[in-house]
C-alpha positions in Angstrom: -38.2 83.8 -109.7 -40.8 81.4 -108.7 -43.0 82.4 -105.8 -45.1 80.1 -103.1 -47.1 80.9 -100.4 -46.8 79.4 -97.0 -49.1 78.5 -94.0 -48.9 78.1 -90.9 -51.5 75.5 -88.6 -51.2 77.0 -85.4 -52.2 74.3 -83.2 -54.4 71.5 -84.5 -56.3 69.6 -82.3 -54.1 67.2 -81.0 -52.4 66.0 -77.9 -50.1 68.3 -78.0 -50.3 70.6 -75.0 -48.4 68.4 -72.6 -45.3 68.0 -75.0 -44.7 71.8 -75.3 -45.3 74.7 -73.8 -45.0 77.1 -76.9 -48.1 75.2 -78.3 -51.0 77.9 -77.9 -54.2 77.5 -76.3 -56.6 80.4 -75.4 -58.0 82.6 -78.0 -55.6 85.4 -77.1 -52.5 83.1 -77.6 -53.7 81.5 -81.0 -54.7 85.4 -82.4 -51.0 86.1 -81.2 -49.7 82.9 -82.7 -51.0 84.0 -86.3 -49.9 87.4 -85.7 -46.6 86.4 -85.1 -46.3 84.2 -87.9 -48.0 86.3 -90.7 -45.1 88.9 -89.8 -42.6 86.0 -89.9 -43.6 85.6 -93.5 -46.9 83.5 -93.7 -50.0 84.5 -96.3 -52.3 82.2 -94.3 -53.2 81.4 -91.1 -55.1 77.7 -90.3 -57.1 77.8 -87.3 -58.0 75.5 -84.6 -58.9 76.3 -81.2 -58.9 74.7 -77.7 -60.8 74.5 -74.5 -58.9 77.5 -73.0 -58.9 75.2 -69.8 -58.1 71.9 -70.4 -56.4 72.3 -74.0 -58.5 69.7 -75.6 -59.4 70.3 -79.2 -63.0 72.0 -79.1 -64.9 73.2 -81.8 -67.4 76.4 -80.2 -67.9 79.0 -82.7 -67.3 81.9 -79.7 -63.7 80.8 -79.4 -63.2 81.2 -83.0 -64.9 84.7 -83.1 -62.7 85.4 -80.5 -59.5 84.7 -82.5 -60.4 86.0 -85.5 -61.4 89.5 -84.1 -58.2 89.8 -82.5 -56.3 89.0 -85.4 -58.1 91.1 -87.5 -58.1 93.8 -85.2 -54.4 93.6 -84.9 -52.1 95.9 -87.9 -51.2 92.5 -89.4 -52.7 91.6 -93.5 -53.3 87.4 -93.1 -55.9 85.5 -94.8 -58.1 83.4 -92.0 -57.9 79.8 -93.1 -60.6 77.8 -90.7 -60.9 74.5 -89.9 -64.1 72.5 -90.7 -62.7 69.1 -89.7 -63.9 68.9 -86.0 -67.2 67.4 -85.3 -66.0 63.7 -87.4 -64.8 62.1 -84.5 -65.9 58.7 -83.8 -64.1 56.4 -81.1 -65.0 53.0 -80.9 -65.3 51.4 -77.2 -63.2 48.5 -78.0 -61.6 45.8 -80.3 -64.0 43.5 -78.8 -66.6 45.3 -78.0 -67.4 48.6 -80.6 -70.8 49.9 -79.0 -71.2 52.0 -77.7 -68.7 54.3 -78.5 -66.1 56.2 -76.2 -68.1 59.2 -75.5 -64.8 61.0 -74.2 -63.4 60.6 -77.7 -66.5 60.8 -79.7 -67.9 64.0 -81.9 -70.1 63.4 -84.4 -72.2 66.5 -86.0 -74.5 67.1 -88.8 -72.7 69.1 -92.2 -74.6 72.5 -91.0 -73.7 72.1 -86.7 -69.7 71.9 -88.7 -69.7 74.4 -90.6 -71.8 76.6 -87.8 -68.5 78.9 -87.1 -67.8 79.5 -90.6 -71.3 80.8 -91.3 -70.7 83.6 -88.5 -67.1 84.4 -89.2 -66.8 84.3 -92.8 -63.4 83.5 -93.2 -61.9 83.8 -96.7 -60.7 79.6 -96.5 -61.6 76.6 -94.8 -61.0 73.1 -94.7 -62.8 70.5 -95.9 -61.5 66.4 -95.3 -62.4 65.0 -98.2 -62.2 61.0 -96.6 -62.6 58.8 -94.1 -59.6 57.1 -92.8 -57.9 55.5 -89.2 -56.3 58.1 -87.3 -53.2 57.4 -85.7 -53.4 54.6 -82.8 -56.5 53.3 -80.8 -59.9 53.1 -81.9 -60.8 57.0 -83.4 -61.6 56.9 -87.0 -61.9 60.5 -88.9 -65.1 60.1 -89.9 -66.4 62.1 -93.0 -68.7 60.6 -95.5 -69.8 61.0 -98.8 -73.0 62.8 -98.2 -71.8 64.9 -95.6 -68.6 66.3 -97.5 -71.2 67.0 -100.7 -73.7 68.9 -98.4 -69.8 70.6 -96.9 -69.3 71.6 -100.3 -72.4 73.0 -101.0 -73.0 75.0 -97.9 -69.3 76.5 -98.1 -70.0 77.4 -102.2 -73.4 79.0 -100.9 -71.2 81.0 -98.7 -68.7 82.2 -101.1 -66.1 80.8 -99.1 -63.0 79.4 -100.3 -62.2 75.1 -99.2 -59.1 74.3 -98.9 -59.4 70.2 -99.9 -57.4 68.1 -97.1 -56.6 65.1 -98.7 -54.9 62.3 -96.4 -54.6 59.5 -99.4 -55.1 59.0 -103.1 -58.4 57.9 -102.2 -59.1 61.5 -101.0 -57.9 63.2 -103.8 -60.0 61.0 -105.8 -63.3 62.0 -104.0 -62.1 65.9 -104.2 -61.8 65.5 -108.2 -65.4 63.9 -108.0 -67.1 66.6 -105.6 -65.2 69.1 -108.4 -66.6 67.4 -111.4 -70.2 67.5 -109.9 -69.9 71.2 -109.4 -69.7 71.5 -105.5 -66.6 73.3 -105.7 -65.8 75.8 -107.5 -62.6 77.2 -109.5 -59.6 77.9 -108.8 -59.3 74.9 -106.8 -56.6 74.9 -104.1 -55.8 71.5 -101.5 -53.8 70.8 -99.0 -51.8 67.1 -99.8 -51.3 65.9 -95.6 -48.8 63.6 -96.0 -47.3 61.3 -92.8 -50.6 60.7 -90.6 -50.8 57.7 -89.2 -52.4 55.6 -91.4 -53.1 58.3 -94.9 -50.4 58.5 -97.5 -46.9 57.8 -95.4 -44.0 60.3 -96.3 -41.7 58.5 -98.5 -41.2 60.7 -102.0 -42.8 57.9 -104.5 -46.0 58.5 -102.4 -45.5 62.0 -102.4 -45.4 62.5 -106.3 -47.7 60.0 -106.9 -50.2 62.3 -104.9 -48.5 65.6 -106.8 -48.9 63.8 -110.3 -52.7 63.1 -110.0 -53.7 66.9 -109.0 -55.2 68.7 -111.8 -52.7 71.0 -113.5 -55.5 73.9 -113.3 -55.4 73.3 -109.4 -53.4 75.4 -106.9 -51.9 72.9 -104.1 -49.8 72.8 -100.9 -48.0 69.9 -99.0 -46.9 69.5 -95.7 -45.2 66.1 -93.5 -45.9 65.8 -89.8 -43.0 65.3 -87.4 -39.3 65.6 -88.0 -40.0 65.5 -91.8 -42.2 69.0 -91.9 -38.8 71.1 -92.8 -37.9 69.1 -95.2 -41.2 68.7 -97.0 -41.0 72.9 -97.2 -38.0 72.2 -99.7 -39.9 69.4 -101.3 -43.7 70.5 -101.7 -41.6 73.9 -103.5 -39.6 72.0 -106.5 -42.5 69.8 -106.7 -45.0 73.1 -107.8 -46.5 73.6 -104.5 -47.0 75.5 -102.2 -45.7 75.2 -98.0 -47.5 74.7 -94.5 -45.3 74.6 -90.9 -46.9 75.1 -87.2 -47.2 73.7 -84.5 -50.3 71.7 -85.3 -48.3 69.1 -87.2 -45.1 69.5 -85.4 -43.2 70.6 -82.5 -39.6 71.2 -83.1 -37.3 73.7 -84.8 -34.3 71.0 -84.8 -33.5 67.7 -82.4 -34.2 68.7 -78.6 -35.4 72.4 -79.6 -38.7 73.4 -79.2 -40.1 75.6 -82.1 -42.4 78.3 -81.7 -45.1 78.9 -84.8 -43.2 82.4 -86.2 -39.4 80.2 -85.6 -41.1 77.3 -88.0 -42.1 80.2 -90.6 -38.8 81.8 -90.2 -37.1 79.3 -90.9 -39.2 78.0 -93.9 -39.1 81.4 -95.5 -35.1 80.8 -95.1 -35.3 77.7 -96.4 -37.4 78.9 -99.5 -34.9 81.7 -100.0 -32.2 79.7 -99.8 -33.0 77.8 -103.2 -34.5 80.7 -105.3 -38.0 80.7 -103.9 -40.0 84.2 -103.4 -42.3 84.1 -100.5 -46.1 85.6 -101.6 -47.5 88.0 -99.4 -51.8 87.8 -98.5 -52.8 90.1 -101.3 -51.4 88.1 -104.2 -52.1 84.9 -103.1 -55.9 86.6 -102.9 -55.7 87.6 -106.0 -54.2 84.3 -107.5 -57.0 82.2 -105.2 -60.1 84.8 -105.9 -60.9 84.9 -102.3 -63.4 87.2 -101.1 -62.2 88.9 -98.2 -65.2 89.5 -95.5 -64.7 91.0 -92.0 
């Protein structure tokens, strides 16, 4: 029996708050969130967190220590995935008028300010956005350029942590294979193919498989669609060789009108992976299989 590993994005950074209530915010809620999922069935556990007031994205390394002690204080085996993507936000002011930027939607930080949480915490994974791209509507552009991802690479190698490569595009996955080849990152190799963001690769399967065919056979991957299509992408990334990712950072809702909670999206992915002859790999293997250190 084949065997994937699935994780869950607890709640992302976007403007999600408003549209459900199940959507975590606090520290305590997102430590609970992972807990809850890991014993729903997920290996891994991708962490954002949020101004604990006004649910904005926010990127202070105290409300990620905070998270991550709980969860690791808590009886519950899960391997800390942690986001390195905030602090590439640029918003333009207008069409018309660029500069200056919208201040309100603008966060731009050096490679080291970034990666500032991950030094303290030590996670065992996190993310690195290998491209630049527009972001869904208005004027933001994720913003992450060539010589900030390389000196990414090489503080997270320094630090014997583990990146999970986001690629948005082919363009992306590209760059990732170049960072690889210039020996910024290091083997086994594992990314994350993010597939239906306004305007990266678009969900259709000929996209899909066209991003699947051009990762390196020696590389581990996982796939995930935002949106309505995130169920049906846990079937697909499987029987393509991949691995899964659900939560509510990339969307909200178990089934038409029902709101979905973060262990409901892995319950029902492990189901779904069952379903068609799919084990479900538990933390330690998928350590073993990823040679992740485990600190903390």
């Amino acid at each position: 029996m084949s065997s994937v590993f699935i994780t869950c994005a607890v709640t992302g950074s976007g403007d999600t708050v408003g549209k459900s209530d199940k959507v975590p915010v606090t520290p305590e809620q997102i430590a609970n969130d992972c807990i809850a999922a890991a014993r729903a069935g997920a290996a891994v556990t991708h962490i954002h967190v949020r101004d604990p007031i006004t649910g904005a994205g926010a990127r202070e390394p105290d409300l990620y220590a905070e998270v991550v002690e709980r969860v690791r204080a808590s009886d519950v085996d899960v391997i800390i995935n942690l986001t390195a993507g905030m602090g590439g936000d640029l918003a333009f002011g207008s069409a018309e008028r660029p500069f200056p930027v919208d201040e309100a939607g603008t966060d731009m930080a050096g490679a080291t300010e970034r990666l500032e949480h991950v030094r303290r915490i030590m996670p065992e994974i996190c993310t690195l956005d290998c491209g630049t791209m527009n972001f869904g509507e208005g004027d933001y552009i994720m913003t992450n350029s060539t010589a900030t991802l390389k000196e990414m690479a090489r503080q997270i190698q320094a630090l014997g942590v583990r990146p999970e490569i986001e690629a948005f595009d082919t363009g992306h996955l590209w760059q990732a294979k170049s960072l690889v080849d210039e020996g910024l990152i290091d083997d086994p190799v594992m990314i994350q193919l993010c597939m239906g963001v306004p305007w990266g690769a678009p969900p259709d399967i000929n996209t899909f498989m066209a991003m699947v065919n051009n990762v390196p056979d020696s590389w581990t991957f996982s796939a995930f669609s935002i949106g309505r299509r995130q169920l049906e992408y846990v079937a697909l990334a499987a029987i393509a060789g991949g691995n899964v990712r659900v939560g509510l950072e990339d969307n909200l809702y178990l089934g038409r009108g029902t709101l979905a909670t973060n262990a409901e999206l892995v319950t029902r992915a492990v189901e779904i992976l069952e379903s068609i002859g799919y084990g479900i790999k538990g933390p330690d293997q998928v350590r073993a299989d990823l040679k992740l250190t485990r600190h903390g």
